[in-house]
N, CA, C and O atoms as CSV, one atom per row, in Angstrom:
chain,resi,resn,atom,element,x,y,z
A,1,UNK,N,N,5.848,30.518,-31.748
A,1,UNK,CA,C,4.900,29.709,-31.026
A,1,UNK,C,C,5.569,28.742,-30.070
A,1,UNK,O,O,4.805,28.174,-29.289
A,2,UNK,N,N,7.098,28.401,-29.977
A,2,UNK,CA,C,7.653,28.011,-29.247
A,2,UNK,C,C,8.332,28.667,-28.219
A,2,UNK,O,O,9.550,28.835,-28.155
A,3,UNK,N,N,7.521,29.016,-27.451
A,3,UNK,CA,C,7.974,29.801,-26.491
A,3,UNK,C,C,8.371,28.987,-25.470
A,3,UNK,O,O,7.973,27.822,-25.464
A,4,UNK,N,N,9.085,29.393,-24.607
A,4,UNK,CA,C,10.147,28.510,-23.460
A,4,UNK,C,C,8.777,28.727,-22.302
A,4,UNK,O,O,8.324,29.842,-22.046
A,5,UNK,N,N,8.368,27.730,-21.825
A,5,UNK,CA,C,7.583,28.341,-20.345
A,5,UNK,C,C,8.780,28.925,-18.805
A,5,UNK,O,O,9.669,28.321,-18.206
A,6,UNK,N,N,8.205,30.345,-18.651
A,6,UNK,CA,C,9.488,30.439,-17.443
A,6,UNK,C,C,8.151,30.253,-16.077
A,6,UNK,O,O,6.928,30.195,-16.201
A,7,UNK,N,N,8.622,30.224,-15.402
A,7,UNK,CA,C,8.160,29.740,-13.635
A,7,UNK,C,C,8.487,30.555,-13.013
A,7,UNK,O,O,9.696,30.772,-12.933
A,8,UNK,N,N,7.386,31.512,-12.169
A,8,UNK,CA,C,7.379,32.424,-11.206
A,8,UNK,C,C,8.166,31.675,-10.142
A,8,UNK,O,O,8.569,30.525,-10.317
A,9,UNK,N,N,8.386,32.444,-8.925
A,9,UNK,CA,C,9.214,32.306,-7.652
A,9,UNK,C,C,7.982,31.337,-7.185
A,9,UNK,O,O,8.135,30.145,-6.917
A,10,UNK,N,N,6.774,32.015,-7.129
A,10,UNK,CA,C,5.642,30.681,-6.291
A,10,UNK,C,C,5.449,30.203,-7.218
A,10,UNK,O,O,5.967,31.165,-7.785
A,11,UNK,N,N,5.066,29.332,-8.333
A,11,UNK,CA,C,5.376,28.451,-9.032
A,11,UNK,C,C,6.328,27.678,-8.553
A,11,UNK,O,O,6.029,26.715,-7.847
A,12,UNK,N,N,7.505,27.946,-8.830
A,12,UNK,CA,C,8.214,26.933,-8.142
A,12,UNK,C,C,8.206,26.298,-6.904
A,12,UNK,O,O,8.272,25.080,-6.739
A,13,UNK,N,N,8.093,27.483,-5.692
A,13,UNK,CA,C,8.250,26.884,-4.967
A,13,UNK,C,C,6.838,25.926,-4.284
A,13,UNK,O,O,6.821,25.341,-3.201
A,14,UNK,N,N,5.689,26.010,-5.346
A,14,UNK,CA,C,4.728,25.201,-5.461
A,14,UNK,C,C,4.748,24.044,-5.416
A,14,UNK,O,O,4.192,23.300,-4.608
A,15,UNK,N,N,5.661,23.703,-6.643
A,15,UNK,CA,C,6.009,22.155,-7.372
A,15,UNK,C,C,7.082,21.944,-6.907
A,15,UNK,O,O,7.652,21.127,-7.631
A,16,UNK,N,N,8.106,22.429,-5.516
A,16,UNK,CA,C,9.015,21.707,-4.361
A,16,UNK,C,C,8.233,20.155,-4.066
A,16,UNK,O,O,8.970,19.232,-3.718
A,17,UNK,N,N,7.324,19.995,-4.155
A,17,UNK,CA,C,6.667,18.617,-3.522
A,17,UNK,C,C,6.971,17.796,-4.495
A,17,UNK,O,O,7.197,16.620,-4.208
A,18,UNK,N,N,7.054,18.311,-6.072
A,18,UNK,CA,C,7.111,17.392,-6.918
A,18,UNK,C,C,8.348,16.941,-7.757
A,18,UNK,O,O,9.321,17.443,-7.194
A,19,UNK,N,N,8.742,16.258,-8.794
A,19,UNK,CA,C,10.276,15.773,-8.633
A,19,UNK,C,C,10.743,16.992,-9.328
A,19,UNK,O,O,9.891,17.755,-9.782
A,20,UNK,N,N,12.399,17.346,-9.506
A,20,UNK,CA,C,12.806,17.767,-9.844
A,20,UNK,C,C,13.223,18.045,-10.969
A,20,UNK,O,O,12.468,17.485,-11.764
A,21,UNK,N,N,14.265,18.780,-11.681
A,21,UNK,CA,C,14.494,19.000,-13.052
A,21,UNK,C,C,15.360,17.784,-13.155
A,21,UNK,O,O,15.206,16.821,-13.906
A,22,UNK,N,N,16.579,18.063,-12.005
A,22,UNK,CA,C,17.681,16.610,-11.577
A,22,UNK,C,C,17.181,15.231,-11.302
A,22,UNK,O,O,16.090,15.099,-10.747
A,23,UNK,N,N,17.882,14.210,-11.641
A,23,UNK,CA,C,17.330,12.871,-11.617
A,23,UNK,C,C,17.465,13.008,-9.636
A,23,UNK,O,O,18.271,13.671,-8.983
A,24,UNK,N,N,16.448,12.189,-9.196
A,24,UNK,CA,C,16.538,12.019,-7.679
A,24,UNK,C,C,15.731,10.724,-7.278
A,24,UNK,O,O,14.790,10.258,-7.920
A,25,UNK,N,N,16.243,10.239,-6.145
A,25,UNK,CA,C,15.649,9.187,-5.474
A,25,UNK,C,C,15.161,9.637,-4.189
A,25,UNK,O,O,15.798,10.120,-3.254
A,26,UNK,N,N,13.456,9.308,-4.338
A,26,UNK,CA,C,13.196,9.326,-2.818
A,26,UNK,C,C,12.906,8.028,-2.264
A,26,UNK,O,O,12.333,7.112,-2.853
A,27,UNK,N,N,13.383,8.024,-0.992
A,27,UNK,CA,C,13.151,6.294,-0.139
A,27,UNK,C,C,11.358,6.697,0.668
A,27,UNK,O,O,11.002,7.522,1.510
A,28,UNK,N,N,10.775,5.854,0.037
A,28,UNK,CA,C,9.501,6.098,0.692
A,28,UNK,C,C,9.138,4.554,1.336
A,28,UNK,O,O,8.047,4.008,1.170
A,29,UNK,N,N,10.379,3.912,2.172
A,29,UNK,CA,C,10.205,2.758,2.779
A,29,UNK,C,C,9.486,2.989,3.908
A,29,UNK,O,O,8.603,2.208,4.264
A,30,UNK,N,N,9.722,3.828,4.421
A,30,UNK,CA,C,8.939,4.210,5.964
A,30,UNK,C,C,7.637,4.804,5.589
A,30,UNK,O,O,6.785,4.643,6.463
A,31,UNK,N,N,7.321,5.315,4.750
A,31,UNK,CA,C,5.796,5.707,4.557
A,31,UNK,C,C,5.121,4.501,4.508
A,31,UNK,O,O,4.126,4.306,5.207
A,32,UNK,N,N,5.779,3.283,3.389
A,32,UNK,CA,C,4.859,2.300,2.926
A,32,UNK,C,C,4.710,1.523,4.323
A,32,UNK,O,O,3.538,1.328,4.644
A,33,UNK,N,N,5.540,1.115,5.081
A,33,UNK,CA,C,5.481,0.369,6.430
A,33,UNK,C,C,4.625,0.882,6.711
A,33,UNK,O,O,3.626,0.193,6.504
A,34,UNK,N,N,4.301,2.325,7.334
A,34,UNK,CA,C,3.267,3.031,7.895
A,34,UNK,C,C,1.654,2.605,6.997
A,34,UNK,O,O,0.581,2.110,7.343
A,35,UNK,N,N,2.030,2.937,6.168
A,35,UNK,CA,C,0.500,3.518,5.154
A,35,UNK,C,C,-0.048,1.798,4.302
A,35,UNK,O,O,-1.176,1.611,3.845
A,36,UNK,N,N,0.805,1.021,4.293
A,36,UNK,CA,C,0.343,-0.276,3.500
A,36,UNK,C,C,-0.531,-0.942,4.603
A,36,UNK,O,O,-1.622,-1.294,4.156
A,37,UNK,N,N,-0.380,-1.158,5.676
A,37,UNK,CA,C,-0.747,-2.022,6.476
A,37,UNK,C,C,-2.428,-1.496,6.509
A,37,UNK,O,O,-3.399,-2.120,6.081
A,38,UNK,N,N,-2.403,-0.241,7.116
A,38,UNK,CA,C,-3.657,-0.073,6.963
A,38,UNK,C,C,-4.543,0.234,6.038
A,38,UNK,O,O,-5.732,-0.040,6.200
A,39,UNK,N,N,-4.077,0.856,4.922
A,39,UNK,CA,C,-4.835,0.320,3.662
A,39,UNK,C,C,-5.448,-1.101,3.220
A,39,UNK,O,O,-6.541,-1.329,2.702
A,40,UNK,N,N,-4.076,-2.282,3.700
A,40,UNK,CA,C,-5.117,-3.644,3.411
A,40,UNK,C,C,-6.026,-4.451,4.369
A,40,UNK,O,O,-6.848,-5.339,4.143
A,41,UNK,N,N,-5.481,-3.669,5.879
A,41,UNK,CA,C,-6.805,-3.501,6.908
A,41,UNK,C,C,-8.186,-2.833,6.284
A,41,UNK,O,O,-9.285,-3.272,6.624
A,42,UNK,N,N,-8.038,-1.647,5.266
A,42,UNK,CA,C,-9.264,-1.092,5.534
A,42,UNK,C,C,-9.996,-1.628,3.899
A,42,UNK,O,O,-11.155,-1.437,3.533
A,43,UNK,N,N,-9.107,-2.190,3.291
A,43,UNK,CA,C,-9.665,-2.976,1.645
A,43,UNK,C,C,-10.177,-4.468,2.415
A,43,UNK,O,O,-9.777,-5.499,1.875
A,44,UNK,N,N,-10.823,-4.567,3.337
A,44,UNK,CA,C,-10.974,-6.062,3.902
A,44,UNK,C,C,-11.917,-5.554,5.141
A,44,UNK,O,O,-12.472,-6.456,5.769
A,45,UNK,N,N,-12.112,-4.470,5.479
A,45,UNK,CA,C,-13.485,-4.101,6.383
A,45,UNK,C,C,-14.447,-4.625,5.922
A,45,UNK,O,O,-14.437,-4.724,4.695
A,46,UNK,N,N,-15.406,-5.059,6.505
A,46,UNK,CA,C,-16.721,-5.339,6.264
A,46,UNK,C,C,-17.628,-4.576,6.036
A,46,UNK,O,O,-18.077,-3.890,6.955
A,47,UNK,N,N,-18.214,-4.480,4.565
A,47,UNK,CA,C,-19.355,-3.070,4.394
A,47,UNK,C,C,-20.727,-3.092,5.765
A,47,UNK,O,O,-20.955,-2.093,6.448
A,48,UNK,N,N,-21.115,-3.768,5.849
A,48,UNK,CA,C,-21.877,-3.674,6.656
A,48,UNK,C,C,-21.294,-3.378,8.628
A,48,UNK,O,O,-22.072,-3.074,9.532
A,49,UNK,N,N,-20.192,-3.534,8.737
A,49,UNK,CA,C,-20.371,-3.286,10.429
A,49,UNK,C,C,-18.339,-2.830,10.158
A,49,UNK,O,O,-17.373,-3.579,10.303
A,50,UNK,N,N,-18.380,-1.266,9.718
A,50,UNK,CA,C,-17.177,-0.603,9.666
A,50,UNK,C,C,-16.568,-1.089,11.079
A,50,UNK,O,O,-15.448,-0.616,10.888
A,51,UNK,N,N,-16.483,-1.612,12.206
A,51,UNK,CA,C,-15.543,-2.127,12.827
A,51,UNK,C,C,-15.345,-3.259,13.422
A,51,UNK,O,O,-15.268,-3.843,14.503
A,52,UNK,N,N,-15.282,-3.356,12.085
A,52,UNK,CA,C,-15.316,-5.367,11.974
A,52,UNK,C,C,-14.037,-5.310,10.810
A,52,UNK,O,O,-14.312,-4.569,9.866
A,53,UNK,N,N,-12.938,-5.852,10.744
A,53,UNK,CA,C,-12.148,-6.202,9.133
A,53,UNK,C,C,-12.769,-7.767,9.021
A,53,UNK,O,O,-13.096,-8.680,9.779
A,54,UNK,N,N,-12.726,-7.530,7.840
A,54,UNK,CA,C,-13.758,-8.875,7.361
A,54,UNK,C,C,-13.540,-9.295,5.870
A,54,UNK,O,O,-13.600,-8.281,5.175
A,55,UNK,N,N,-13.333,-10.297,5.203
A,55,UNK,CA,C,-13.384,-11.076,3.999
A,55,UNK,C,C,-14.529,-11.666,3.990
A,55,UNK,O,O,-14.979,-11.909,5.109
A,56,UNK,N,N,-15.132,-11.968,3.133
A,56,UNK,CA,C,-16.148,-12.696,2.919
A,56,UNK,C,C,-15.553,-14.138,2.167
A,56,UNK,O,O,-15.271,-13.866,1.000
A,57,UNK,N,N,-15.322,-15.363,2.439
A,57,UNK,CA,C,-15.126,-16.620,1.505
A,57,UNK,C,C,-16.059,-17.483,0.660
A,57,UNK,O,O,-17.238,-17.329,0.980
A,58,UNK,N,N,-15.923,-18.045,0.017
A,58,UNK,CA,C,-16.606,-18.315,-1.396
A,58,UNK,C,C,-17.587,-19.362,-0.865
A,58,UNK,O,O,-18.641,-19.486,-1.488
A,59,UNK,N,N,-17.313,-20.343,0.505
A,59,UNK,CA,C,-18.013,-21.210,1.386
A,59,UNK,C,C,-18.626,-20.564,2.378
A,59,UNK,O,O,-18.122,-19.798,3.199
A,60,UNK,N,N,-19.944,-20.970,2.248
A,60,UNK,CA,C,-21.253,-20.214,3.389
A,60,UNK,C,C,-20.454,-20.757,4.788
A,60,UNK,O,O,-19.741,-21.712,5.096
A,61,UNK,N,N,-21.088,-19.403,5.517
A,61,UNK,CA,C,-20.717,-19.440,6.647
A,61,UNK,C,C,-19.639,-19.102,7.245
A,61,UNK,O,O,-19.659,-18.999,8.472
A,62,UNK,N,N,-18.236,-18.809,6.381
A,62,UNK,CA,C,-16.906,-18.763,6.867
A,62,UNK,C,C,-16.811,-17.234,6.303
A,62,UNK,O,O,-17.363,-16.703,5.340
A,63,UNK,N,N,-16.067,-16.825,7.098
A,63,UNK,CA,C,-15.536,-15.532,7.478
A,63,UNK,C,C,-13.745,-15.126,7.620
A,63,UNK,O,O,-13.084,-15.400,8.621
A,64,UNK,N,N,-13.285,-14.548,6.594
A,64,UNK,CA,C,-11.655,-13.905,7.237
A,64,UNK,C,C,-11.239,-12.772,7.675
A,64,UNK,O,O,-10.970,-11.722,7.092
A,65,UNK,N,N,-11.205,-13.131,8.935
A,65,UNK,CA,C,-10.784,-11.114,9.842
A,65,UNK,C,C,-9.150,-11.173,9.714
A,65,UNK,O,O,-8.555,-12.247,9.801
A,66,UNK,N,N,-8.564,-10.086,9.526
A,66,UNK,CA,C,-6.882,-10.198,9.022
A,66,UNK,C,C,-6.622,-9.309,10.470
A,66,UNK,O,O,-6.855,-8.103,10.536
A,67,UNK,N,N,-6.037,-10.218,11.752
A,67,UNK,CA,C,-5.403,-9.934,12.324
A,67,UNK,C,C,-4.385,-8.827,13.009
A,67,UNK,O,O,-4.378,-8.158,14.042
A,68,UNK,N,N,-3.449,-9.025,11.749
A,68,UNK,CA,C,-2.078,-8.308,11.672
A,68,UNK,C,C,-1.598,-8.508,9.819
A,68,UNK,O,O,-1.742,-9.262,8.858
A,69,UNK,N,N,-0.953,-7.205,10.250
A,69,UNK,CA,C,-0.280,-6.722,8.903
A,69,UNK,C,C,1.266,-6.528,9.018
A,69,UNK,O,O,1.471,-5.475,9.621
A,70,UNK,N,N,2.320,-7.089,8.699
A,70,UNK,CA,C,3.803,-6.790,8.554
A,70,UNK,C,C,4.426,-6.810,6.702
A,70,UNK,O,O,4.410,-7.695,5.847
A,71,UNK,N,N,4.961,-5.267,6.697
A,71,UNK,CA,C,5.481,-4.848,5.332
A,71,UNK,C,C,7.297,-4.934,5.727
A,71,UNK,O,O,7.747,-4.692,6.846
A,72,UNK,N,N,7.905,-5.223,4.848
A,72,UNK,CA,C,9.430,-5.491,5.000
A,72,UNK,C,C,9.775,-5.045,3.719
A,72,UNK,O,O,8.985,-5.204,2.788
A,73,UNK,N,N,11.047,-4.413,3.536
A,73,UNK,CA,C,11.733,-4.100,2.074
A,73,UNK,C,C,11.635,-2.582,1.677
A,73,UNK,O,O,11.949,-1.631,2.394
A,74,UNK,N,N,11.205,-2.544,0.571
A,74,UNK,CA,C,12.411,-1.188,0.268
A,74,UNK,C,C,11.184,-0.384,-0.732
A,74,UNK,O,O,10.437,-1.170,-1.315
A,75,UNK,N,N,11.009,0.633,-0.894
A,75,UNK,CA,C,10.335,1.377,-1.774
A,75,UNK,C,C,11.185,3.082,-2.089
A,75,UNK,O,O,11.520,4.016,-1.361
A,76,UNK,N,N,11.228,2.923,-2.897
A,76,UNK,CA,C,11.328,4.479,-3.557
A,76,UNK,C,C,11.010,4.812,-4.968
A,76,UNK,O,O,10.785,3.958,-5.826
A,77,UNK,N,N,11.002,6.101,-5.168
A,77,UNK,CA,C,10.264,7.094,-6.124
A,77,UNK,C,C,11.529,7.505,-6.495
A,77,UNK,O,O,12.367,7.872,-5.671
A,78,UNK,N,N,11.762,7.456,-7.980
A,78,UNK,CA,C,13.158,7.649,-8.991
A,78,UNK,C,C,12.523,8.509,-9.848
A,78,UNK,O,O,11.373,8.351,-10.257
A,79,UNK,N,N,13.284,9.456,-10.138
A,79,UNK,CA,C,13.041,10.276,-11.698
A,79,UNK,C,C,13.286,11.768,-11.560
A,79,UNK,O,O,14.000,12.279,-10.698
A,80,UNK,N,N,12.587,12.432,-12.543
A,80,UNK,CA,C,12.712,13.890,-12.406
A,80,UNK,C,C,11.615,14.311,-13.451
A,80,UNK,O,O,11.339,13.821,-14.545
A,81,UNK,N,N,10.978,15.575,-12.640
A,81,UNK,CA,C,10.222,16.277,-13.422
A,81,UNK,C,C,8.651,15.120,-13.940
A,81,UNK,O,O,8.149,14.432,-13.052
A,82,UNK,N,N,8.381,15.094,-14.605
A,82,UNK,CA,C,7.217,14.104,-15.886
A,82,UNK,C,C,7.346,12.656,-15.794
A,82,UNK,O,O,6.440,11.924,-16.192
A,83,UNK,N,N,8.684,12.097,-15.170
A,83,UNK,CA,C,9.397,11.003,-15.671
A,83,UNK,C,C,9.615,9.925,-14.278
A,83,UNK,O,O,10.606,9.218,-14.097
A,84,UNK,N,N,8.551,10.011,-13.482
A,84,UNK,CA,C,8.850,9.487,-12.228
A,84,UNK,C,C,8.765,7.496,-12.281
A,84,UNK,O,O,8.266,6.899,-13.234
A,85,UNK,N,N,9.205,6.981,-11.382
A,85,UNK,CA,C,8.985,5.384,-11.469
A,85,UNK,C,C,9.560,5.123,-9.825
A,85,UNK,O,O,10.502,5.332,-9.061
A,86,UNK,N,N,7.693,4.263,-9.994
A,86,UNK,CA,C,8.069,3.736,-8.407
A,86,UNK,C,C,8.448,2.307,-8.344
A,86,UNK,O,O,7.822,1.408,-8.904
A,87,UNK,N,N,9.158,2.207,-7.866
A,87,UNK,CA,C,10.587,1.034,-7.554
A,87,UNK,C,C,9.910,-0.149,-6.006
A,87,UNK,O,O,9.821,0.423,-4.920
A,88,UNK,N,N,9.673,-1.042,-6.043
A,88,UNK,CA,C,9.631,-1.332,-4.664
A,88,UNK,C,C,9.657,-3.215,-5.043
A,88,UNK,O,O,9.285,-3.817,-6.050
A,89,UNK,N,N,10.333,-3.774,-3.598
A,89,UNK,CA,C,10.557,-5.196,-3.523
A,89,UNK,C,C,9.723,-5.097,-1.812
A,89,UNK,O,O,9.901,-4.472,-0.766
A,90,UNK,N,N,9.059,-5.813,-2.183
A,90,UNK,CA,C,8.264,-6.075,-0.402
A,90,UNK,C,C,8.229,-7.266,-0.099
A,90,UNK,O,O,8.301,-7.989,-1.093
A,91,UNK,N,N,8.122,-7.970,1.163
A,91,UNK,CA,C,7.420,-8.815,1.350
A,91,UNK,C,C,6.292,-8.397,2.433
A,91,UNK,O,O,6.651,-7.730,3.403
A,92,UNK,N,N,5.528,-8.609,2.352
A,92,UNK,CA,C,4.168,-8.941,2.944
A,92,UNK,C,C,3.263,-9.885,3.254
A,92,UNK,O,O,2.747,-10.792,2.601
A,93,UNK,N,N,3.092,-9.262,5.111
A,93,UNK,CA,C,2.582,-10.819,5.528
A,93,UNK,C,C,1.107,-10.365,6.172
A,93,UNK,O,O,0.906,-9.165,6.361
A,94,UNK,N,N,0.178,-11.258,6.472
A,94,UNK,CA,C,-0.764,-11.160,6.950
A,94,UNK,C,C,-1.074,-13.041,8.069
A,94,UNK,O,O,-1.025,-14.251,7.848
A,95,UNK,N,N,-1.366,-12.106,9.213
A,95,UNK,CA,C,-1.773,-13.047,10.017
A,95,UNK,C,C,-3.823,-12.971,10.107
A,95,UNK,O,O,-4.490,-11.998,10.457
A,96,UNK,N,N,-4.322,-14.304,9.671
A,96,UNK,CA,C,-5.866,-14.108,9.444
A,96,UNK,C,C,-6.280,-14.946,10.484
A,96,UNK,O,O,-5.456,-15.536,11.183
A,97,UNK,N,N,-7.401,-15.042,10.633
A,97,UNK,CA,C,-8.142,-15.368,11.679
A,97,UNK,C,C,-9.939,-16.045,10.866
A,97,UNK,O,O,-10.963,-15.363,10.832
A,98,UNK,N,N,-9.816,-17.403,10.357
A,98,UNK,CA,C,-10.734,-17.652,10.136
A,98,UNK,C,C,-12.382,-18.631,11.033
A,98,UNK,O,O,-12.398,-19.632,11.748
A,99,UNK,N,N,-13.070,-18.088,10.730
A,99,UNK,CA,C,-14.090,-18.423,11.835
A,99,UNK,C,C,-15.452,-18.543,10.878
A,99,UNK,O,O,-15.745,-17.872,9.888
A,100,UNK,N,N,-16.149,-19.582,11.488
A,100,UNK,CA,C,-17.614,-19.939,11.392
A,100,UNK,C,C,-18.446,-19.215,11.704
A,100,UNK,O,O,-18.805,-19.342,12.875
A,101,UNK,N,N,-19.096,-18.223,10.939
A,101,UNK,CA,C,-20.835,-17.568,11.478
A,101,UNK,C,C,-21.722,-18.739,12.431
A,101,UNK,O,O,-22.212,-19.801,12.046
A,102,UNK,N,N,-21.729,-18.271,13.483
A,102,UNK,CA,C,-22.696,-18.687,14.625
A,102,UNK,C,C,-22.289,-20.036,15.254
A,102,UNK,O,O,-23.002,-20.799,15.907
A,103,UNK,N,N,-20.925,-20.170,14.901
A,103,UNK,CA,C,-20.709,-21.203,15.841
A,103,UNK,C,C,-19.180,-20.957,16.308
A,103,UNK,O,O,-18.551,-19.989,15.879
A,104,UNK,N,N,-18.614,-21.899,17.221
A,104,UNK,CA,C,-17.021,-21.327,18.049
A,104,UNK,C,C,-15.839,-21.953,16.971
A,104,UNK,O,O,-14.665,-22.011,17.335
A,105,UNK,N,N,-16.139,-22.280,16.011
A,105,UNK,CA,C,-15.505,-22.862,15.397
A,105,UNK,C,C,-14.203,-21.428,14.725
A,105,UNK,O,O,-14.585,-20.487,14.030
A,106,UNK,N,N,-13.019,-21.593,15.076
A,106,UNK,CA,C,-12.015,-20.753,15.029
A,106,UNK,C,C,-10.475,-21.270,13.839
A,106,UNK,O,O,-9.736,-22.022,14.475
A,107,UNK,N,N,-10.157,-21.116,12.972
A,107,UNK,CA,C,-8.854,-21.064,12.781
A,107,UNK,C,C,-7.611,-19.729,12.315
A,107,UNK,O,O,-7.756,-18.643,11.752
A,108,UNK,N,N,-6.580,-20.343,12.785
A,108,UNK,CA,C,-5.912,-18.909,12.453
A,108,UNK,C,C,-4.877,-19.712,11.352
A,108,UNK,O,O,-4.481,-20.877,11.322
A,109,UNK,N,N,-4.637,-18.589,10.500
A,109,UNK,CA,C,-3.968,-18.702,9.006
A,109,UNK,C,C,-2.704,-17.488,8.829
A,109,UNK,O,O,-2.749,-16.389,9.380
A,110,UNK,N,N,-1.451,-18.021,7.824
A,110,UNK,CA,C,-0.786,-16.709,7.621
A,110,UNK,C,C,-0.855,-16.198,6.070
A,110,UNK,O,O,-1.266,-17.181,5.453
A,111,UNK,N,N,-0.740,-15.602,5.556
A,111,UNK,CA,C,-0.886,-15.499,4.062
A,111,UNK,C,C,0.572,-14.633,4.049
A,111,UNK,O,O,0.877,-13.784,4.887
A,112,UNK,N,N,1.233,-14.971,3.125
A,112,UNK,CA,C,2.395,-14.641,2.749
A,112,UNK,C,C,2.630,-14.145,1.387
A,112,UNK,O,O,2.395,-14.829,0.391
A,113,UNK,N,N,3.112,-12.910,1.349
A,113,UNK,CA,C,3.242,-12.479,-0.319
A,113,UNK,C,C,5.000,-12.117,-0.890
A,113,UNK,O,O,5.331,-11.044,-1.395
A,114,UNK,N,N,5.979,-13.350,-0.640
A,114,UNK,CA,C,7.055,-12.945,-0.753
A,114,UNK,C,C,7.880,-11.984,-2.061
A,114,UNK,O,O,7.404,-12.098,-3.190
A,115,UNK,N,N,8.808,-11.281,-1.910
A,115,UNK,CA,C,8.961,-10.803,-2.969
A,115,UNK,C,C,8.009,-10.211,-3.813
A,115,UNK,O,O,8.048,-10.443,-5.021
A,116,UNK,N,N,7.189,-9.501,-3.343
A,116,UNK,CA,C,5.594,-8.986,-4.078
A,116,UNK,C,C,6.625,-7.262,-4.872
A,116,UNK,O,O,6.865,-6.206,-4.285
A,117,UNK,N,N,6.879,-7.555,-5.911
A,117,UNK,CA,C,8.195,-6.129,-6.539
A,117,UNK,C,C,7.345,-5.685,-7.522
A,117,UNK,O,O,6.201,-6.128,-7.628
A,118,UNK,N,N,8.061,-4.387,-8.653
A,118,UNK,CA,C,7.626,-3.918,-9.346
A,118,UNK,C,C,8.351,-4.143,-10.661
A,118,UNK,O,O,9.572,-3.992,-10.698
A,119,UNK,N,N,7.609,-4.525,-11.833
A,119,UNK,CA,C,8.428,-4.933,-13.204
A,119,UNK,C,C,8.901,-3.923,-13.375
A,119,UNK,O,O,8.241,-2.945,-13.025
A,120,UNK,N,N,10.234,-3.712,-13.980
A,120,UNK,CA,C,11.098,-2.500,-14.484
A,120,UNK,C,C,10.924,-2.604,-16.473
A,120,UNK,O,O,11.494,-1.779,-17.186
């Protein structure tokens, strides 16, 4: 009942996308630069008017549109096979833009998330 599982030729070369038998590191710093920013652009859209980014604040009337997004630091994917762990030290910044419903009343804000890492 312990049989060894063997892996066809497509089988394998199926699970090429996924980690290996060998321990390996992939650097997925340039994806996250790419792919973080607009993810916390689009977790901060406004349900009601999709091209609007928008926060809602806990005080009537005020509004936070997030500007700009800058990711810095390092991410990669360690392991092999079952046993993967994602690794990353970032900092992350956001430039916001807070404003008054129906009046000109404007401020701009930075929110800073230094060292935002992953517990090992």
């Amino acid at each position: 009942q312990n049989k060894k599982r063997v892996y066809t030729n497509k089988e394998k070369s199926q699970n090429q996308h996924t980690m290996s038998w060998d321990w390996v590191e992939r650097d997925l710093t340039d994806w996250a630069k790419r792919t973080l920013p607009e993810f916390l652009l689009l977790s901060m859209q406004d349900p009601d008017n999709k091209d609007r980014v928008l926060a809602r604040t806990p005080w009537e009337d005020f509004s936070v549109c997030v500007a700009e997004v800058q990711i810095d630091g390092e991410v990669s994917l360690t392991g092999k096979k079952s046993q993967a762990l994602l690794q990353f030290e970032l900092n992350i910044g956001l430039r916001v833009d807070i404003e008054r419903e129906g009046k000109d009343d404007f401020w701009s804000g930075v929110l800073q998330l230094p060292r935002f890492e992953s517990c090992s």
